[in-house]
N, CA, C and O atoms as a GROMACS GRO file, in nm:
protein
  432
    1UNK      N    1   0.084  -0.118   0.000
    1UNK     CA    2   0.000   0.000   0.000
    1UNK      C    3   0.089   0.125   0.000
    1UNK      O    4   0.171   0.142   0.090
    2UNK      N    5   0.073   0.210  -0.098
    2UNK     CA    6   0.125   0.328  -0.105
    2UNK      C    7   0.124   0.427   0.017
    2UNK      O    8   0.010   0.431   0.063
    3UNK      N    9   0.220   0.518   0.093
    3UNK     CA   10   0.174   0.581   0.138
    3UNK      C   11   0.066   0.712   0.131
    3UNK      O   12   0.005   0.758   0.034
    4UNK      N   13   0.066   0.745   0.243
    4UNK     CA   14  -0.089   0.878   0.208
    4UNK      C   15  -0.016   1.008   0.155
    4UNK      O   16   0.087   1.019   0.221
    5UNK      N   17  -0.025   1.096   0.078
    5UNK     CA   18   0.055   1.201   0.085
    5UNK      C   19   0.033   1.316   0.172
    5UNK      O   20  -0.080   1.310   0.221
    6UNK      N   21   0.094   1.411   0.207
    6UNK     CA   22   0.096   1.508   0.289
    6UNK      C   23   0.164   1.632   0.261
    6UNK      O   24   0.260   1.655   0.189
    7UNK      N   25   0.099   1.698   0.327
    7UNK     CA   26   0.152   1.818   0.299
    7UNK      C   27   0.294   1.872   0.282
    7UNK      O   28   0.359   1.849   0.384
    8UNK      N   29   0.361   1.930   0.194
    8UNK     CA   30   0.509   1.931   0.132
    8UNK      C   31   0.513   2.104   0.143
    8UNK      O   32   0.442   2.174   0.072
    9UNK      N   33   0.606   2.156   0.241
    9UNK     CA   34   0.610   2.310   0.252
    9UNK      C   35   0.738   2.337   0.178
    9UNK      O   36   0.832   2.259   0.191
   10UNK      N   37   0.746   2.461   0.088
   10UNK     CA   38   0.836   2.482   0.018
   10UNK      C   39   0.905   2.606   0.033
   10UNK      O   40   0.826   2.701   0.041
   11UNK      N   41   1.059   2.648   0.041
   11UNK     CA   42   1.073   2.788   0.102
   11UNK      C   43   1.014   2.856  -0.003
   11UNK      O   44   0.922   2.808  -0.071
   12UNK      N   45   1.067   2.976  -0.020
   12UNK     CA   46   1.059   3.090  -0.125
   12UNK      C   47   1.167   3.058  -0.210
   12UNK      O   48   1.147   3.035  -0.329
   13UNK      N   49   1.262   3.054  -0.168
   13UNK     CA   50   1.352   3.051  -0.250
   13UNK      C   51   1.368   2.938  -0.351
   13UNK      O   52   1.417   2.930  -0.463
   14UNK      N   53   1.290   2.830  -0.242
   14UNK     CA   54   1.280   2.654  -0.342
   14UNK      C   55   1.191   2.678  -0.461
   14UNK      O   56   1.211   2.625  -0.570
   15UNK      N   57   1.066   2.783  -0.429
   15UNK     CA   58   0.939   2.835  -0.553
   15UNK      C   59   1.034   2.886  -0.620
   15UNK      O   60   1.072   2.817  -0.715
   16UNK      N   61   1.106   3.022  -0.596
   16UNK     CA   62   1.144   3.132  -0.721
   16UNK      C   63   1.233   3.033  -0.827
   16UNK      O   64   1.230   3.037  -0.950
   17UNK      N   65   1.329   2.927  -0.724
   17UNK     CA   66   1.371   2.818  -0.838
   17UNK      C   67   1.316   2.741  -0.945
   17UNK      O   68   1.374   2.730  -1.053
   18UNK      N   69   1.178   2.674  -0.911
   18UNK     CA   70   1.130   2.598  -0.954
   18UNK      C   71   1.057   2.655  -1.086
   18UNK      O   72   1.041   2.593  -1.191
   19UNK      N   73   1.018   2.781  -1.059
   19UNK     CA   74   0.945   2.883  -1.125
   19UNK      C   75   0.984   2.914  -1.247
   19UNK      O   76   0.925   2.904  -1.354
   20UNK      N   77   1.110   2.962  -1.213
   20UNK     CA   78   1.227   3.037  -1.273
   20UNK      C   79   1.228   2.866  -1.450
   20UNK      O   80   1.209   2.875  -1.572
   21UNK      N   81   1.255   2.769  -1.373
   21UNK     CA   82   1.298   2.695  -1.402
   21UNK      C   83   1.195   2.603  -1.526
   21UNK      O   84   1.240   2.539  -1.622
   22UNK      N   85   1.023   2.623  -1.485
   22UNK     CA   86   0.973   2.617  -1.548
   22UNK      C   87   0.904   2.448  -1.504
   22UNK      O   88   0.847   2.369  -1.580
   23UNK      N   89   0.930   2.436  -1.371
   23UNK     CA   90   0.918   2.328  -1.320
   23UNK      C   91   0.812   2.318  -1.216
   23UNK      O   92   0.817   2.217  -1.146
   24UNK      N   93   0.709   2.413  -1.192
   24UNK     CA   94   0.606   2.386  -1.144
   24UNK      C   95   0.526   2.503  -1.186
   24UNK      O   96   0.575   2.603  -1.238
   25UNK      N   97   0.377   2.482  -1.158
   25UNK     CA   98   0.262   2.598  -1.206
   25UNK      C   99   0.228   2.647  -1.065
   25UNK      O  100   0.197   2.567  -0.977
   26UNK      N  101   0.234   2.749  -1.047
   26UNK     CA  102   0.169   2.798  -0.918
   26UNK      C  103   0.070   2.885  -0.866
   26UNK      O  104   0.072   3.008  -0.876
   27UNK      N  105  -0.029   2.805  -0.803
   27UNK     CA  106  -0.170   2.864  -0.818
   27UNK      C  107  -0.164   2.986  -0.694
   27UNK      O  108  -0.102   2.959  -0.591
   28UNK      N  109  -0.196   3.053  -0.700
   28UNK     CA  110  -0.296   3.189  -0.610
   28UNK      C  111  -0.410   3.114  -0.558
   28UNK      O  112  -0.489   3.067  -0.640
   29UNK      N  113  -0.428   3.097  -0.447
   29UNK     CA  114  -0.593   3.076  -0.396
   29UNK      C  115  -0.612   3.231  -0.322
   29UNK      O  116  -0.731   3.231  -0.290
   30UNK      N  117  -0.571   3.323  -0.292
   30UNK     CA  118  -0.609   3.391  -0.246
   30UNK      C  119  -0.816   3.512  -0.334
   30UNK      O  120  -0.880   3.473  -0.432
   31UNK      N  121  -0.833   3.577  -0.290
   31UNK     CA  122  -0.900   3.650  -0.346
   31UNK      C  123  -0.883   3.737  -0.482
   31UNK      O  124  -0.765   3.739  -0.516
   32UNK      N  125  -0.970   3.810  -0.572
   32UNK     CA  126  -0.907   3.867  -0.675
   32UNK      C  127  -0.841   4.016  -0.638
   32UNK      O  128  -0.756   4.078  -0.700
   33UNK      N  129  -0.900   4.044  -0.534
   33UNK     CA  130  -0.896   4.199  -0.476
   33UNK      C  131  -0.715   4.192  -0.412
   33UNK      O  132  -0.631   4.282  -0.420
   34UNK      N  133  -0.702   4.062  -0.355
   34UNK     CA  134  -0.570   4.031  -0.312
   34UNK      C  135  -0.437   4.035  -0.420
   34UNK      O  136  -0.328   4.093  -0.422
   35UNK      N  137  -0.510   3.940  -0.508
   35UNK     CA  138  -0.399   3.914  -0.655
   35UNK      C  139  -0.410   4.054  -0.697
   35UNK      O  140  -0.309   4.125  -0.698
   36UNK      N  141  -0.492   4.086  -0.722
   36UNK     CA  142  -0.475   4.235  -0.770
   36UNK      C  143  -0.394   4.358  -0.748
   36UNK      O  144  -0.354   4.452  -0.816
   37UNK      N  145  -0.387   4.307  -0.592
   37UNK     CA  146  -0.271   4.413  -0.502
   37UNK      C  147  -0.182   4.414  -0.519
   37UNK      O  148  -0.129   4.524  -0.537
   38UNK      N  149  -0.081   4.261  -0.529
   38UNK     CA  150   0.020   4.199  -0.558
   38UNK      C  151   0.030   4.050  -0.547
   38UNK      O  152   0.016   3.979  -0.448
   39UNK      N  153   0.062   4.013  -0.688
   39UNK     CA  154   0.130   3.837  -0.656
   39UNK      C  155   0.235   3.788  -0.746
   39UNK      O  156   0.290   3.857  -0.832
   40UNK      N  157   0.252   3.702  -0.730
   40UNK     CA  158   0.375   3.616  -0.824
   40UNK      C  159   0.414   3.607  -0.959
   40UNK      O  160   0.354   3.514  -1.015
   41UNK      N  161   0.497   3.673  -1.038
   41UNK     CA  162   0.472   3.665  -1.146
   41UNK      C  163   0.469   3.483  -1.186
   41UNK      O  164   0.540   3.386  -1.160
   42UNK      N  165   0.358   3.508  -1.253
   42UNK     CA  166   0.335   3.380  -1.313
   42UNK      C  167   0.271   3.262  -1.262
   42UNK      O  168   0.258   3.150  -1.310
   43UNK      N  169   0.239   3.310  -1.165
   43UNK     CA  170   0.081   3.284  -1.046
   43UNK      C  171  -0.019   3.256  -1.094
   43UNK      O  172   0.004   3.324  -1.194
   44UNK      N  173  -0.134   3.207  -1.118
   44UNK     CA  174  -0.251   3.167  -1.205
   44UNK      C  175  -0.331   3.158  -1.052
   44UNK      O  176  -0.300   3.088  -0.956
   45UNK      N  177  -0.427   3.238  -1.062
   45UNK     CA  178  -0.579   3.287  -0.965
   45UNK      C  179  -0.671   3.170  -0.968
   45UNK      O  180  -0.735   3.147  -1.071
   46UNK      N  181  -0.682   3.101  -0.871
   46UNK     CA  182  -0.775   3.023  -0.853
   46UNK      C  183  -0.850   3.045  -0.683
   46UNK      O  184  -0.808   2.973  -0.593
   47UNK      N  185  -0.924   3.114  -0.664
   47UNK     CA  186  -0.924   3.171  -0.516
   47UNK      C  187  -1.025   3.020  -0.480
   47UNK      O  188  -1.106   2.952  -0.543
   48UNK      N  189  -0.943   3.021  -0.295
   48UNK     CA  190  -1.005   2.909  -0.245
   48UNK      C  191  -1.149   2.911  -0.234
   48UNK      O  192  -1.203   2.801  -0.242
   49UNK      N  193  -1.209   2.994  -0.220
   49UNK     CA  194  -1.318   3.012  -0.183
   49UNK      C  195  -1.424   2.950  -0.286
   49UNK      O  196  -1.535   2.904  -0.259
   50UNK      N  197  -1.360   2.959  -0.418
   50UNK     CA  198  -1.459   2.903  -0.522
   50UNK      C  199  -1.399   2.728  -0.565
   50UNK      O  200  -1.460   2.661  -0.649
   51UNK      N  201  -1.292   2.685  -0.503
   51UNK     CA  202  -1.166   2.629  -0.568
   51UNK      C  203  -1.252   2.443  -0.566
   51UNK      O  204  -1.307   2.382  -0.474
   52UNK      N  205  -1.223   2.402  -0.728
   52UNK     CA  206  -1.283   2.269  -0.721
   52UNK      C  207  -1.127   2.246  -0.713
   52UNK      O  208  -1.045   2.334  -0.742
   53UNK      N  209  -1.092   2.106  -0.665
   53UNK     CA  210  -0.993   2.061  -0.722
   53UNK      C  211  -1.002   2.001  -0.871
   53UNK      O  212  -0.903   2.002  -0.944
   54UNK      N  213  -1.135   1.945  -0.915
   54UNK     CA  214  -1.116   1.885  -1.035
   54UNK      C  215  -1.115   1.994  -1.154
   54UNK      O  216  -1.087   1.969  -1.271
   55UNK      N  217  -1.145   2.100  -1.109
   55UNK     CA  218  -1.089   2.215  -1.226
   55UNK      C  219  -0.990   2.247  -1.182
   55UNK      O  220  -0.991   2.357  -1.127
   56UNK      N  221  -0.886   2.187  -1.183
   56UNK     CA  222  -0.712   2.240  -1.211
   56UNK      C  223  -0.692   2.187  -1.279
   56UNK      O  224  -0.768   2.103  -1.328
   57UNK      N  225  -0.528   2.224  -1.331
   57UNK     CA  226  -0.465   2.167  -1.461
   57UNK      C  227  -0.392   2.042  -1.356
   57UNK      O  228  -0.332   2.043  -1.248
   58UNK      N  229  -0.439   1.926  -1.469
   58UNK     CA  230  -0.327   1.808  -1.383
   58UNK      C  231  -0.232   1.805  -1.488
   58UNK      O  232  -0.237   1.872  -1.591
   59UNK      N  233  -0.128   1.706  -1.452
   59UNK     CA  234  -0.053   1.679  -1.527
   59UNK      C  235   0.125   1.761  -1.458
   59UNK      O  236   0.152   1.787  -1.341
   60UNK      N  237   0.201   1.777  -1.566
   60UNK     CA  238   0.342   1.868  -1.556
   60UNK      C  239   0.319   1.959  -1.596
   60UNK      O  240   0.241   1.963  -1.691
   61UNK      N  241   0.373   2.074  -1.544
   61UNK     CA  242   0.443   2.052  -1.420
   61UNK      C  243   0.373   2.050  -1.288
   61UNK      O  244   0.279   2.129  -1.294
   62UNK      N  245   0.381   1.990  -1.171
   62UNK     CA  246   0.318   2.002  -1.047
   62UNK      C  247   0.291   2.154  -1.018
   62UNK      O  248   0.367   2.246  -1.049
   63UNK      N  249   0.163   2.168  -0.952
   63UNK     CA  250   0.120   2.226  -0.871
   63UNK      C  251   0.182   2.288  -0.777
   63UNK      O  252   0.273   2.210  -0.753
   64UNK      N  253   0.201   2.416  -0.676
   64UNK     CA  254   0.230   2.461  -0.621
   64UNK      C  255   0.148   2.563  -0.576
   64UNK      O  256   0.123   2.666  -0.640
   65UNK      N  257   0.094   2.529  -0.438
   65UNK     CA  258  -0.038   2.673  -0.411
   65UNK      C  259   0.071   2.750  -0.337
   65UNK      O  260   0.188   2.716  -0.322
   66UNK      N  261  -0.010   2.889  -0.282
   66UNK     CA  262   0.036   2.999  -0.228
   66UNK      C  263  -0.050   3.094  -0.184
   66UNK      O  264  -0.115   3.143  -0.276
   67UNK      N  265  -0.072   3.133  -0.085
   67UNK     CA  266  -0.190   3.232  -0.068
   67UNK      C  267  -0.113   3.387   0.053
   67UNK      O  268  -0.006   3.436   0.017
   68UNK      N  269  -0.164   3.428   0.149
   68UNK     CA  270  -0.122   3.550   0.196
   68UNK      C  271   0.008   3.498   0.289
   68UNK      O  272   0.126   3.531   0.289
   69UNK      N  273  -0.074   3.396   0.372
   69UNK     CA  274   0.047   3.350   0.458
   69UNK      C  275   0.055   3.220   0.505
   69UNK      O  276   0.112   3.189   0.609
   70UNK      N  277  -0.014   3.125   0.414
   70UNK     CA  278   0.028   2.988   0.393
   70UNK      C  279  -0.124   2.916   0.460
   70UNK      O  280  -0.156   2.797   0.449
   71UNK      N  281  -0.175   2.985   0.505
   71UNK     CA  282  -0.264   2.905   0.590
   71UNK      C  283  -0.356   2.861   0.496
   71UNK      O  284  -0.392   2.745   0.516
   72UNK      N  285  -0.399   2.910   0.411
   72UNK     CA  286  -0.525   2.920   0.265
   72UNK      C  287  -0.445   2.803   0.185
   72UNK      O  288  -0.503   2.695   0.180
   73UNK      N  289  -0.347   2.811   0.137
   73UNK     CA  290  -0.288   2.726   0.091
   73UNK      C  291  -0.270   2.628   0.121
   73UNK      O  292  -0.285   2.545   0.031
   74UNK      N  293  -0.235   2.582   0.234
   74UNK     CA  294  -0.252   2.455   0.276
   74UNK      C  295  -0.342   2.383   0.290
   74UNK      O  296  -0.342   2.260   0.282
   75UNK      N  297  -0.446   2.472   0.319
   75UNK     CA  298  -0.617   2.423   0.329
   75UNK      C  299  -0.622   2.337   0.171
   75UNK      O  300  -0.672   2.224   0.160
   76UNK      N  301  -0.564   2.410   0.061
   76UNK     CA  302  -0.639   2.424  -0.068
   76UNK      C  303  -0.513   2.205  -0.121
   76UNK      O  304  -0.509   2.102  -0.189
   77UNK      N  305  -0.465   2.269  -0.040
   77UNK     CA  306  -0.401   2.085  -0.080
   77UNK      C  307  -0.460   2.013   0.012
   77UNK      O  308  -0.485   1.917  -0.062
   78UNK      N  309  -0.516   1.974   0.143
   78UNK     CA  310  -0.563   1.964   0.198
   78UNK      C  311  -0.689   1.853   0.173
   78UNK      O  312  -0.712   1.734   0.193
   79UNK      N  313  -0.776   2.011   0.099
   79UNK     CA  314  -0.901   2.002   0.041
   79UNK      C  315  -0.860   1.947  -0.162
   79UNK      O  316  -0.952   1.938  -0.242
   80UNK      N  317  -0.740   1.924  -0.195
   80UNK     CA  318  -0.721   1.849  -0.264
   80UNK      C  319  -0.709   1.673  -0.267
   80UNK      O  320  -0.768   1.575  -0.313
   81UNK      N  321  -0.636   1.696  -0.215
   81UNK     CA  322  -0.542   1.532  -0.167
   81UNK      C  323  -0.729   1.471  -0.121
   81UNK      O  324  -0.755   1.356  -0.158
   82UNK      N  325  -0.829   1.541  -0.054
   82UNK     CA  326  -0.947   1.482  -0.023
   82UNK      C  327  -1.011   1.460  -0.118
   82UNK      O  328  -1.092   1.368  -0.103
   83UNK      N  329  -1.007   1.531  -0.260
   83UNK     CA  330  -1.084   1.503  -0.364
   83UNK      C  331  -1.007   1.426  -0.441
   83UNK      O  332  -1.028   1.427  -0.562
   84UNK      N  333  -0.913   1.352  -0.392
   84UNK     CA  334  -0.819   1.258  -0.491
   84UNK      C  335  -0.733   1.331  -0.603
   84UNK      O  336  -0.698   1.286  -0.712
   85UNK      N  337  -0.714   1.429  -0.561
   85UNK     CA  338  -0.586   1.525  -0.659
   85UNK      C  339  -0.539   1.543  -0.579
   85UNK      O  340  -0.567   1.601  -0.474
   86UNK      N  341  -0.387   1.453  -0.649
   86UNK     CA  342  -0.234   1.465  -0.589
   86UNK      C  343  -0.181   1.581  -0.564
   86UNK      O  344  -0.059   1.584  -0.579
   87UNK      N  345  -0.246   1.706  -0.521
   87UNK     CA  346  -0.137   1.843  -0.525
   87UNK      C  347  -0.098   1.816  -0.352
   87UNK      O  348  -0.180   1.782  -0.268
   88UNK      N  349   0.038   1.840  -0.328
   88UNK     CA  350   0.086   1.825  -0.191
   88UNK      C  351   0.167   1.974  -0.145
   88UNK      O  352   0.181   1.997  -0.025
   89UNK      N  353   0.215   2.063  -0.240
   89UNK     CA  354   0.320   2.153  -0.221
   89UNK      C  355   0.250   2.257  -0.204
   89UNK      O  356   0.144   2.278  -0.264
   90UNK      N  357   0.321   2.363  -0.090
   90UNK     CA  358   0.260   2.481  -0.125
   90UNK      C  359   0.383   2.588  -0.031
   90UNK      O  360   0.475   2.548   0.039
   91UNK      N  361   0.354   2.692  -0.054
   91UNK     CA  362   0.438   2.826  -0.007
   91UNK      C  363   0.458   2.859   0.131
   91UNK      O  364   0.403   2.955   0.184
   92UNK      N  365   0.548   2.770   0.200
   92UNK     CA  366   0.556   2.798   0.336
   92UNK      C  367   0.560   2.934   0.349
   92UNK      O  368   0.656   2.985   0.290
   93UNK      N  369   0.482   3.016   0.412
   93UNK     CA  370   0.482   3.167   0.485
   93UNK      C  371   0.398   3.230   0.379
   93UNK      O  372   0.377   3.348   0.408
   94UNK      N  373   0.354   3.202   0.290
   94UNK     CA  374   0.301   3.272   0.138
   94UNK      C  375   0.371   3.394   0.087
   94UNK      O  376   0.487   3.434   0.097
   95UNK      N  377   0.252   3.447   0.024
   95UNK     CA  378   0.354   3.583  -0.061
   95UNK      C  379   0.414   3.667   0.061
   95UNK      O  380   0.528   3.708   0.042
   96UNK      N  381   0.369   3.692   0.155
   96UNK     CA  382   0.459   3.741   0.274
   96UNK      C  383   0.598   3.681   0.308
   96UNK      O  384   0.678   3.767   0.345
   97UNK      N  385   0.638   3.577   0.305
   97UNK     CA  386   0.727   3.544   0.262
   97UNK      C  387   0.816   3.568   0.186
   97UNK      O  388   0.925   3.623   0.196
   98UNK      N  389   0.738   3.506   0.076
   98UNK     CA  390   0.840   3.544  -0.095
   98UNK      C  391   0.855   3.700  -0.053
   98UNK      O  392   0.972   3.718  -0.018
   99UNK      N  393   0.807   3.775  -0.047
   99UNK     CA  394   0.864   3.960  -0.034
   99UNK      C  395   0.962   3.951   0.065
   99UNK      O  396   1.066   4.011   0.035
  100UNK      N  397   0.963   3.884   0.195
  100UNK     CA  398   1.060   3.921   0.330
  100UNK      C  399   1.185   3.847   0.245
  100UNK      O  400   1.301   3.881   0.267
  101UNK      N  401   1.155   3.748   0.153
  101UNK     CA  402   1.282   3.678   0.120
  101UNK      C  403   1.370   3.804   0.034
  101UNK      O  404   1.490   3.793   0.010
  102UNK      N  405   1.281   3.935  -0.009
  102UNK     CA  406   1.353   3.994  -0.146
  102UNK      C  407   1.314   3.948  -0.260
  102UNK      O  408   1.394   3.938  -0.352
  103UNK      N  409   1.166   3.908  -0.273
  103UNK     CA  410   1.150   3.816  -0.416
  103UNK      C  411   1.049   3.935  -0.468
  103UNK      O  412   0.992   4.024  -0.404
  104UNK      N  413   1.049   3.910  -0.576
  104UNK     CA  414   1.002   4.043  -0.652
  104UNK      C  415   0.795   3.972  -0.673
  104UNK      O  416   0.742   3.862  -0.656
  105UNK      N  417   0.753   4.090  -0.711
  105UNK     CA  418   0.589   4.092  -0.685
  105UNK      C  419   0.516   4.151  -0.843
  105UNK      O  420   0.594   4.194  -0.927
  106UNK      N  421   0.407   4.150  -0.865
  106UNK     CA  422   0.355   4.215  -0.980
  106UNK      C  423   0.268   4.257  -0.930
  106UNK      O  424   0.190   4.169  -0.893
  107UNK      N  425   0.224   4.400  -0.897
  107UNK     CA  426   0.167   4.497  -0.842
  107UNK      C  427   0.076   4.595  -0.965
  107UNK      O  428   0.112   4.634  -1.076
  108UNK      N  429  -0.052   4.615  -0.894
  108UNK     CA  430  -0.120   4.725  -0.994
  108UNK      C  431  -0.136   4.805  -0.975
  108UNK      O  432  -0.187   4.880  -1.059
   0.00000   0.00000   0.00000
């Protein structure tokens, strides 16, 4: 029997790599009013509040959520892994984070 998966926290610096690299997609669950303020370049908006898991993109590259300060995000794998989508990773500290690290933002 396979094990269960679990939650996989990722620094900032492990995202801006992966990103950079072209090696994972990384969702926004936050709000639109939030993304709007500032988020990741290359972040794709899926706010938890509306969030199926079976409308995400499966496949490559993995998944990677992120929300204000990790707590939303984790919910949103969480509330994945329960609907039988493998997403496990997400943004330890969220975009609060990625900024304290020095990581750059897309702002309107």
């Amino acid at each position: 029997m396979a094990p269960t998966p679990t939650l996989v926290e990722l620094e900032p610096d492990e995202v801006a790599e992966l990103l950079a690299a072209g090696e994972i997609r990384l969702i926004d669950v936050r709000e639109p009013h939030e993304y709007d303020a500032a988020h990741i370049e290359g972040g794709e908006l899926f706010p938890l509040s509306r969030l199926d898991p079976a409308t995400l993109p499966q496949g490559e590259p993995p998944i990677v959520f992120y929300c204000a300060v990790g707590g939303r995000s984790a919910h949103a794998v969480h509330t994945s892994l329960a609907a039988g989508v493998p997403i496990t990773r997400h943004l330890r500290g969220g975009i609060r984070a990625w900024i304290r690290a020095g990581l750059p933002v897309v702002s309107n």
